[in-house]
Steps between C-alpha positions, in 0.01 A plus 500: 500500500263691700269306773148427409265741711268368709371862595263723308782658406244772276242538760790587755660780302156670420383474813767730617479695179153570556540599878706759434356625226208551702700620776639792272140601350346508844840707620486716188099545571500561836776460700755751293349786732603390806843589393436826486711821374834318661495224278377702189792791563764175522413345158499872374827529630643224325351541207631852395774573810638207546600543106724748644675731184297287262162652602589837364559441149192422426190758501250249636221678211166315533483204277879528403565166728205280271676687197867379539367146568319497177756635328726262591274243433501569145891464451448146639248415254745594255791269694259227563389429167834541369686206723144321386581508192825410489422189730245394211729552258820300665235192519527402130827708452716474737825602377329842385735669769791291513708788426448612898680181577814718447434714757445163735143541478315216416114599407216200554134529443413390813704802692365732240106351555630499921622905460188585291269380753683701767500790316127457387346394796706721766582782290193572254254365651613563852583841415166577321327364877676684722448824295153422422412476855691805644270706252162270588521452875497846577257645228231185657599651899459846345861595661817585378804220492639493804904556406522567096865549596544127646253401221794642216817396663360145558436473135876547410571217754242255392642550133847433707364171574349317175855627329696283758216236497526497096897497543445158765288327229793524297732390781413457843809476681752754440788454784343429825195686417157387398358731232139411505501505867645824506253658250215304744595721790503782334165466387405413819598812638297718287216282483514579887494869431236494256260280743576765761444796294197344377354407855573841625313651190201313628530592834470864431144407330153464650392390152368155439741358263373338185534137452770568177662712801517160746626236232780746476554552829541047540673536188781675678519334865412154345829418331688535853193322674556230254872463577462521859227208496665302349851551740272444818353222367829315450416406152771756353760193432238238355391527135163533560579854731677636205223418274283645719665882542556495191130479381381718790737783383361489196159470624509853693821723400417402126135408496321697757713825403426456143126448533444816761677744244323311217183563614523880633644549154244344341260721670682788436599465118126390413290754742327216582431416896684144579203236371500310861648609799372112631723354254760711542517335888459167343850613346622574831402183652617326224806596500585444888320205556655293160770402374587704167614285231643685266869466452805297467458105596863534622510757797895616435419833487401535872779240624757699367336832609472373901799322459398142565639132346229350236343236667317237343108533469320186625179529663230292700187420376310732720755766378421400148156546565461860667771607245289401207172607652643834625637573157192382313310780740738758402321518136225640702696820569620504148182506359337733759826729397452475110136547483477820742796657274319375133156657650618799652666551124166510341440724238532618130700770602807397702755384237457759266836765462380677843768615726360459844464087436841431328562230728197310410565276208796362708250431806241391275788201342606411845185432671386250137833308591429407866251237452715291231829511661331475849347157385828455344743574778235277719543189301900538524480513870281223573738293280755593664356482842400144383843423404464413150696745365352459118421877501859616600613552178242780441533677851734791406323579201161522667701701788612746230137517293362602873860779525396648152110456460376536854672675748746744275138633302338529800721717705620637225139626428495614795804718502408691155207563669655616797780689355287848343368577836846481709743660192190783365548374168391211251700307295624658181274265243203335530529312195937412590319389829238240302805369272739438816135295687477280153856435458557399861139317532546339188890405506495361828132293433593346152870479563467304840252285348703394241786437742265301719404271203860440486539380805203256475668388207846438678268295775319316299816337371701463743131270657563320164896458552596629207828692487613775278400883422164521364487690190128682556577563884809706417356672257179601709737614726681692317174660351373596880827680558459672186156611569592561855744782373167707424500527936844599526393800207139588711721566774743712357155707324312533855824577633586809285158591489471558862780628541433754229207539673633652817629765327328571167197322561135674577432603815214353689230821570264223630370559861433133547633367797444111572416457871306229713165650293645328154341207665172658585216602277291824499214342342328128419274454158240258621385298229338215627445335861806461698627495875652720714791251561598536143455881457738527803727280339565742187600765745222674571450672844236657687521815320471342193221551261283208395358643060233297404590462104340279215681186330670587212644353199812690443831302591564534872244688633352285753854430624597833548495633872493865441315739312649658155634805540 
């Protein structure tokens, strides 16, 4: 059993967290130039010569490096819902593939749930991020990507990864070799390359970069800033330091990344500047400065992924304190992140069968399911934090509502949206497009739900010592799984459908090209007294036009922060 910590051991790790986060936006701000062309021709170097043969094979097109990510993206939506699936389904049948057995395989629903979330979280949703931003980050700098060729080879490699991560959830040690490690340092290495080719993209810019632009940007070097916190803190072998990475990985890989590309694309898709650009920092600040608490009570995930022995979580009371506290503040973000998204999607006109906002409904889903499963995820934390553990029995259900209902929608969103302007063509059906959202929304939603009330069920009695299978928990199990199916389906329609798309599908004759002035408005209705503060804060500038215009009692108009067309 661990020691009892008589350190802050919280206050210790994010104090180093938030040095060098501030370290890297002041070097990324102003200290990237002192570099000069040497440094800049280096990282070009490795980025596309260093590939050596594997640099010509590729054309390096503009946009084709966003294009394979998404692409790839989808196919994991397909694989992660599948091994989903199956996980839900081994948990009230679990000899459904005992016929593998034969083959020496012996399928659980825990491996299947542990490979789903791998797949999921590194390969859909990680994929949909990564190609996302490559598009984003250079149409806010108004510059081209800096190496499309490193941004399509390191695509094939990342996919590389999540395969051997999914093959370590299954088994982890194969000889001497640790699978899940090895699929770690892959990653690693082209999360490397992407934060360089990223960084270098912005260093050929003398554009201010959007805010959506910077919560991208700490998306990307936060996961690693995380990690190394937490290493030169000393906290990586106590329970608490595991905790900890784990839930400030999540917090800016997952959660910063998702809401950047979820707001541009909001933007974009509605034609609607971003409501607050003030919020939109709060999200920033938010997310650095908290503690996220979305995810898994038990942080396995990152201890296999760095490598490290599961220690046992036991905290001080002044550790239990800025843990709750810091958590509780995170809800602040969420909100902040919710709202601007929900705001900037006003309008009557949005989720109609219109091809330039196909990602919308999914966007539109996500951002309704932060606040729930935020509060949600916060009350499993704090129990566990506590150490009363009467919430663990609900933890990886919650963790897979937030996979499926949060943070898949949203970047998924994002990508549809995305995906027109770097392939020159929409996806093949509107209305196939509309099914695949309401299958997927609606599959994962009600199916999870039921699965959760399941699981409260199982608690319950095991609290009331009473032993035996429970005759309405297996079967509302077995109904979630059913009605989870309808995801595994969605996938396999927005999968065909965009890739139909690519080929068949209509091509985009559109001259609209989202930039840093998505986020700024040409003109402001003024329809009663206001401030400047708050006109700035819609994303005005000094160019903008302030219209004097009279109330009106038509839905929306005296929300709505540029003129009608």
């Amino acid at each position: 059993m661990s020691e009892v910590l008589i350190m802050d051991t919280i206050l210790s790790v994010l104090a180093v967290f938030w040095v060098l986060i501030i370290v890297s936006y002041l070097l990324m701000e102003k200290g990237l130039g002192i570099f000069g062309q040497v440094t800049r021709g280096l990282t070009m170097f490795l980025l596309e010569k260093a590939l050596g043969p594997g640099s010509d094979l590729v054309e390096g097109r503009k946009g084709s490096g966003s294009m394979v990510w998404l692409i790839q993206g989808v196919l994991w939506l397909f694989i992660s819902s599948t091994l989903t699936f199956i996980g839900l389904w081994l948990a009230h049948d679990p000899v459904a593939l005992h016929s593998l057995e034969a083959w020496g395989y012996h399928p659980v629903s825990s491996e299947f749930f542990y490979g789903g979330k791998f797949a999921a979280l590194f390969g859909c949703v990680g994929m949909f991020i990564i190609g996302t931003g490559l598009h984003i980050l250079p149409n806010l700098l108004e510059v081209n990507l800096a190496s499309e060729k490193n941004a399509v080879l390191t695509s094939f490699a990342w996919t590389l990864s999540v395969i051997i991560l999914v093959i370590g959830s299954q088994n982890n040690e194969i000889g001497p070799v640790n699978v899940i490690l090895l699929g770690t340092g892959l990653n690693l290495v082209v999360t490397i390359a992407i934060i360089a080719n990223q960084l270098l993209t912005k260093a050929s810019s003398t554009v201010e970069l959007a805010t959506p632009g910077w919560l991208i940007i700490f998306g990307l070097i936060g996961n690693p800033i995380a990690v190394i916190s937490v290493f030169l803190s000393g906290e990586y072998d106590s329970g608490l330091g595991q905790w900890l990475v784990y839930h400030l990985s999540g917090a800016t890989f997952f959660f910063s990344s998702i809401a950047g590309i979820s707001l541009y694309s909001a933007s974009f898709g509605s034609g609607n500047p971003l409501w607050s650009r003030t919020v939109a920092g709060v999200v920033i600040l938010g997310t650095i400065f908290t503690i996220n608490p979305f995810g898994n009570s038990d942080p396995s995930m990152a201890i296999d992924m760095l490598g490290l022995t599961s220690a046992e979580l036991i905290l001080s009371h002044q550790d239990n304190v800025a843990g709750s506290f810091l958590m509780a503040l995170a809800i602040i973000p969420i909100i902040a992140l919710s709202s601007n998204i929900l705001i900037t999607l006003r309008g009557t006109d949005i989720f109609v069968e219109n091809p330039d906002s196909a990602g919308i409904p999914e966007i539109n889903f996500g951002a309704w399911m932060l606040l729930p499963l935020g509060v949600a995820s916060l009350f499993i934390q704090t129990d566990t934090l506590s150490g009363t553990n009467e919430l663990v029995g609900i933890s990886n259900i919650v963790h897979l509502m937030v996979i499926w209902t949060i943070l898949i929608p949203l970047s998924m969103g994002a990508a549809i949206q995305v995906l027109p302007s770097v392939s020159g063509r929409y996806p093949l059906s509107q209305n196939r497009a509309r099914l695949a959202f309401w299958m997927i929304s609606a599959g994962a939603l009600f199916g999870l739900v039921l699965t959760m009330m399941s699981d409260i069920a199982d608690v319950v009695l095991i609290e009331a010592s009473i032993e035996g299978q429970n005759a309405l928990s297996h079967t509302l199990r077995k109904a979630g799984s059913v009605i989870f199916y309808g995801t595994v389906l969605g996938s396999i329609f927005h999968s065909t459908n965009l890739f139909s798309g690519l080929y068949r599908g209509s091509k985009v004759s559109s001259t609209k090209s989202p930039s840093e002035t998505t986020f700024t408005i040409d003109s402001f209705p003024l329809t009663s007294t206001t401030t400047i503060r708050k006109i700035l804060a819609t994303g005005a500038v000094l160019d903008t036009k302030i219209v004097p215009t009279f109330e009106s009692n038509e839905r929306g108009n005296p929300t709505s922060l540029h003129e009608e067309e």
